[in-house]
C-alpha positions in Angstrom: 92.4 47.8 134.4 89.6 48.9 132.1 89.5 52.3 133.9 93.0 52.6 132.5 92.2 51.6 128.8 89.3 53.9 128.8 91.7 57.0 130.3 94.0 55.9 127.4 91.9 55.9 124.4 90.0 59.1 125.4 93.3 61.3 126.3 94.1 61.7 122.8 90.9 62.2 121.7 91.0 65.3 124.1 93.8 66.4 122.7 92.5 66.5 119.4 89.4 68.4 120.5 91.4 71.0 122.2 94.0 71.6 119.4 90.9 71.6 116.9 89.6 74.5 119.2 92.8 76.8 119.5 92.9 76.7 115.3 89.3 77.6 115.6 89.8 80.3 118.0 93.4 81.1 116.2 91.6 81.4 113.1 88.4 83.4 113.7 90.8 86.1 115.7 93.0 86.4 112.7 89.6 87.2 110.5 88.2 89.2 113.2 90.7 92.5 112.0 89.6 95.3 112.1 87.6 94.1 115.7 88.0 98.5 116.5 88.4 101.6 114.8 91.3 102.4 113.0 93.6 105.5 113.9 94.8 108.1 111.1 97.7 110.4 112.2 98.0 113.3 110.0 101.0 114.4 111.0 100.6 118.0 110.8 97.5 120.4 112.0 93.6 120.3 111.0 92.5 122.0 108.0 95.8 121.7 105.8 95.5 119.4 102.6 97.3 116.1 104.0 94.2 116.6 106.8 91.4 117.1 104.1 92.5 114.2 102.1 92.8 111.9 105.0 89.2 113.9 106.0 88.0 112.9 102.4 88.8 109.1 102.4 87.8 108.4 105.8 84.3 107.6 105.8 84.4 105.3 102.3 87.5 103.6 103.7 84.9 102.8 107.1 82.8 101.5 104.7 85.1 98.8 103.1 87.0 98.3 106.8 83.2 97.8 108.6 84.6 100.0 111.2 85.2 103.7 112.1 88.5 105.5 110.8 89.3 108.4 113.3 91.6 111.2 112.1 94.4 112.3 115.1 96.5 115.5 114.0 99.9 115.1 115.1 101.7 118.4 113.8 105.3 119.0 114.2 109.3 119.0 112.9 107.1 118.4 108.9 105.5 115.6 109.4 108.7 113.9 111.4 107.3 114.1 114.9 103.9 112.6 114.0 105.5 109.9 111.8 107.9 108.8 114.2 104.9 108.3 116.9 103.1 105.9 114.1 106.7 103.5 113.8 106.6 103.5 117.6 103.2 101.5 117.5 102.4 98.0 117.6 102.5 96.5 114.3 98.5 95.4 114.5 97.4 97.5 111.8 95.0 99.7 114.2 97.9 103.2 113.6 98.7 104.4 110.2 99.9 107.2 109.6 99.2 109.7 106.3 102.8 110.3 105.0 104.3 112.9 102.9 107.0 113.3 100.6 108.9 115.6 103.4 108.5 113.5 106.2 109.0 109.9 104.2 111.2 110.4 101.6 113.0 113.9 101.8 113.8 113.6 105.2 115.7 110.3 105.1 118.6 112.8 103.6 118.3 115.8 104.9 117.0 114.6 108.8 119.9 113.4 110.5 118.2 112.9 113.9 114.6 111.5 112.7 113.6 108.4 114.7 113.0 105.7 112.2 114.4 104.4 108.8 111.5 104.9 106.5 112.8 101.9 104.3 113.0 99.6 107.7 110.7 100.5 109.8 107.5 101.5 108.0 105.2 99.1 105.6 103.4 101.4 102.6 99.9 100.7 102.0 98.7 102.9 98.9 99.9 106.4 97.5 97.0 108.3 98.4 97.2 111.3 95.8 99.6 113.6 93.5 99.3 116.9 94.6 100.7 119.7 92.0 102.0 123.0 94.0 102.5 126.2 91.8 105.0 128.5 91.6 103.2 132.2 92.3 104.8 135.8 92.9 103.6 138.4 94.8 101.4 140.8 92.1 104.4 143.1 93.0 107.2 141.2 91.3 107.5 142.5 87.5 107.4 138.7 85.8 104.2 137.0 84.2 106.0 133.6 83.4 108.7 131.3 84.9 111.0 132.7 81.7 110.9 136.3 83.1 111.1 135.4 86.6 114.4 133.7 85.3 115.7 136.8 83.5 114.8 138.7 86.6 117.1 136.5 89.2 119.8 136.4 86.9 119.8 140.2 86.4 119.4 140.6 90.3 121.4 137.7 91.7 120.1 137.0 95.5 117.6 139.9 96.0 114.5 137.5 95.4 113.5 135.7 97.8 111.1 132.5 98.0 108.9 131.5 101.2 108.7 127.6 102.2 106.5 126.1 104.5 109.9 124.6 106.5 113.6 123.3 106.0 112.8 119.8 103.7 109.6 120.3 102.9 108.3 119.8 99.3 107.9 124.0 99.0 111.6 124.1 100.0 113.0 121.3 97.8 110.7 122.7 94.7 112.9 126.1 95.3 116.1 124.6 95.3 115.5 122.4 91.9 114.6 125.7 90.2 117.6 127.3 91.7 119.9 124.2 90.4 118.5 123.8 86.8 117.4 127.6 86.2 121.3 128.5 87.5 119.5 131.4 89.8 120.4 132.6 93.0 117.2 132.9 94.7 117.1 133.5 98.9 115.1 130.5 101.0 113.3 132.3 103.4 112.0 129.2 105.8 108.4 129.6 107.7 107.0 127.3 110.4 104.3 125.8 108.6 102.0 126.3 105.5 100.2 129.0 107.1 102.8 131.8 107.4 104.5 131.0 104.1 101.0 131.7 102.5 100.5 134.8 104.8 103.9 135.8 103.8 103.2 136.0 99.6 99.9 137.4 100.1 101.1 140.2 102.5 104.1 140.7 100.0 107.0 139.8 102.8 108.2 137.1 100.2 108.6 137.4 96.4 107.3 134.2 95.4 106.5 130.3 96.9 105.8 127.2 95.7 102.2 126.5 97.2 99.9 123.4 97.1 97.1 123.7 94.7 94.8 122.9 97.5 95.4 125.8 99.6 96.8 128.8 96.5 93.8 128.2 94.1 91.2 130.9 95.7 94.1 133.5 95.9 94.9 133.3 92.4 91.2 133.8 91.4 91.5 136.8 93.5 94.3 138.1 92.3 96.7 138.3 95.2 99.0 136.1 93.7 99.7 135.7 90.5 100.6 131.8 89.2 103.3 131.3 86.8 103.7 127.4 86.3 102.7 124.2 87.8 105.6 122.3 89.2 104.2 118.8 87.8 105.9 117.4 84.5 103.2 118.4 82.5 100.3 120.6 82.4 97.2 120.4 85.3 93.8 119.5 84.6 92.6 121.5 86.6 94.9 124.3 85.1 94.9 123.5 81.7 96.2 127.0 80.3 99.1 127.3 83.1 102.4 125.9 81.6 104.4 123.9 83.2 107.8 125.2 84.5 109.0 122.2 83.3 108.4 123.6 79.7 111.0 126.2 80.6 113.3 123.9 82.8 113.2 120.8 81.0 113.9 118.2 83.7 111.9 120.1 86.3 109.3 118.2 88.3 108.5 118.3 92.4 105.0 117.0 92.8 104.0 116.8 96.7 102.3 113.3 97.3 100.6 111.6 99.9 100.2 107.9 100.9 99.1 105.5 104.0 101.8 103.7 105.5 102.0 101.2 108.9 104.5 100.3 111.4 107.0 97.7 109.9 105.7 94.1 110.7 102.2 94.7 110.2 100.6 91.5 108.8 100.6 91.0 105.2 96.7 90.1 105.3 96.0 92.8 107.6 97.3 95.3 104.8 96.1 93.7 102.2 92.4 95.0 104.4 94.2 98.2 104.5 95.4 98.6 100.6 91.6 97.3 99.5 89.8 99.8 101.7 91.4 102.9 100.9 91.8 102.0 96.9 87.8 101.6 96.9 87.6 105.0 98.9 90.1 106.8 96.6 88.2 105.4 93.3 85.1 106.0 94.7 83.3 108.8 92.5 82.9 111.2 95.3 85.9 111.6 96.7 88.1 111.1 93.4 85.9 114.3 91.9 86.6 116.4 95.5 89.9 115.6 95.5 90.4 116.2 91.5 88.7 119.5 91.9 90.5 120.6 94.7 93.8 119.9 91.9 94.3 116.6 93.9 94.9 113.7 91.5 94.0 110.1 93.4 96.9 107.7 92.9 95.5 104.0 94.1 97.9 101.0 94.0 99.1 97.9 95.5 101.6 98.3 98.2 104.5 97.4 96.0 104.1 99.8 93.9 103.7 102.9 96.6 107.4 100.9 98.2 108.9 101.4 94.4 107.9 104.7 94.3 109.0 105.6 97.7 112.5 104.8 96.6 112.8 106.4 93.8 111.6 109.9 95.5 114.6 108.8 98.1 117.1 108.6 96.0 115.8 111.9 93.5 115.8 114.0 96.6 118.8 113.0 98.1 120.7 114.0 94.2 119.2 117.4 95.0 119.8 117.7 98.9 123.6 117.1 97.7 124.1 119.1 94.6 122.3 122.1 96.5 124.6 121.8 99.6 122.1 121.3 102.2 123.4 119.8 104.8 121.6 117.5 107.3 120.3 118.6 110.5 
């Protein structure tokens, strides 16, 4: 009988011991992210500028994470393919991926067969950075601002042509706003990829682009191309004397952006991590002055305000998909 008292008492005392333990265990494996390195798919090839600013936050965001952030290029369909990998992973906060403004926002209109919902099935992080592309023409074409390249088109109705780095991407979109607003008829001549479309205005096989500051800058201090306005709303630092082509197309703005995103259903705490790291990176002195430099402006925030964002680009891009006729493929 006092074997049986004795089993009694101590039983739930057990109990309480063990469940004491699993909270324990429960809670140090929650604080124990990130327990490995963290994977950054740039979703396009080495050596373009969503791979050097990845490249550039990187080691500080290791720093605030306490573990090693490994960049994985995944190039393809602009930015769709490598995207679509990143919303296929497990939600544990170990994948991002570094989205753009083609594969997140443009192509939610103008992608039919994409294989995610960015509004479902991603979680934003931070915007990363503003990047300003700029409108240049070969050295050839006879106009030295975006007012005589205007005159020129509507003189010459669809013999120039523009270069773009791909159907939806930011280059494409930036020459179908002018087209709209500047009431030009101006011929998209679509490349695979960054590379060609630069190859393509320096060689003269295009008449003018829309290229990223990162990448155009050296061949307009050379003189190959010659820049006629920044396609921000206002003015560049880092090109304080080249108008905006907004100043001549009031209205006119198609800023390429980049920003950190995570498969839909990653923990709030874990992005929280996420959002802290790569806003200490981003405002860290070193990288902000590369990136500014390079015509880069660093864009920090909380994820709520890179979600808000994201919508609005949504719904501005899908207004100009429409009223340019583009049709989803």
């Amino acid at each position: 009988m006092k074997r049986r008292v004795l089993f009694l008492v101590f039983f739930p005392f057990v109990s309480l011991v063990s469940s004491v333990s699993q909270l324990c265990i429960g809670g140090a494996y929650a604080q124990a992210y990130p327990a490995k390195p963290v994977r950054v798919v740039v979703p396009f090839p080495p050596g373009g500028p969503t791979d050097t600013v990845a490249r550039l936050m990187a080691p500080r965001m290791a720093e605030g994470l306490k573990q090693q952030v490994v960049i994985e290029n995944r190039a393809g369909a602009g930015g769709v393919i490598g995207t679509e990998g990143v919303v296929k992973s497990p939600a544990d906060g170990y994948t991002l991926v570094m989205g753009t403004i083609g594969g997140i926002a443009v192509s939610m209109s103008l992608l039919s067969n994409r294989g995610y919902d960015t509004l479902r099935d991603l979680a934003p992080i931070t915007q990363a950075v503003n990047v300003t592309s700029i409108l240049v023409t070969h050295p050839s074409v006879p106009a030295k601002s975006v007012k005589d390249l205007l005159a020129l088109a509507r003189a010459r109705p669809g013999t120039l042509n523009y270069g773009s780095s791909g159907a939806g991407t930011v280059t494409h979109l930036a020459g179908e706003l002018l087209k709209l607003l500047g009431k030009v008829q101006i011929v998209h001549v679509p490349y695979k990829g960054g590379a060609p479309a630069l190859t393509a205005i320096v060689s003269g096989e295009v008449d003018l682009t829309y290229e990223n500051s990162l990448i155009i800058l050296p061949h307009i201090k050379s003189g190959k191309v010659r820049a006629l306005g920044v396609t921000s709303a206002r003015r560049s630092k880092l090109l304080p004397d080249l108008p905006s082509i907004a100043e001549t197309l009031p209205g006119y703005g198609a800023s390429g952006w980049y920003g950190l995103l995570a498969p839909a259903g990653t923990p709030r705490d874990v992005i929280a991590q996420l959002n802290a790291a790569a806003v200490r990176a981003l405002r860290s002195p070193d990288v902000a002055n590369r990136l500014s430099s390079q015509g880069a402006e660093p864009a920090p925030g909380t994820p709520e305000d890179f979600a808000a964002f994201i919508r609005s680009e949504i719904d501005k891009w899908a207004k100009v998909v429409k009223a340019a006729g583009m049709k989803p493929g």
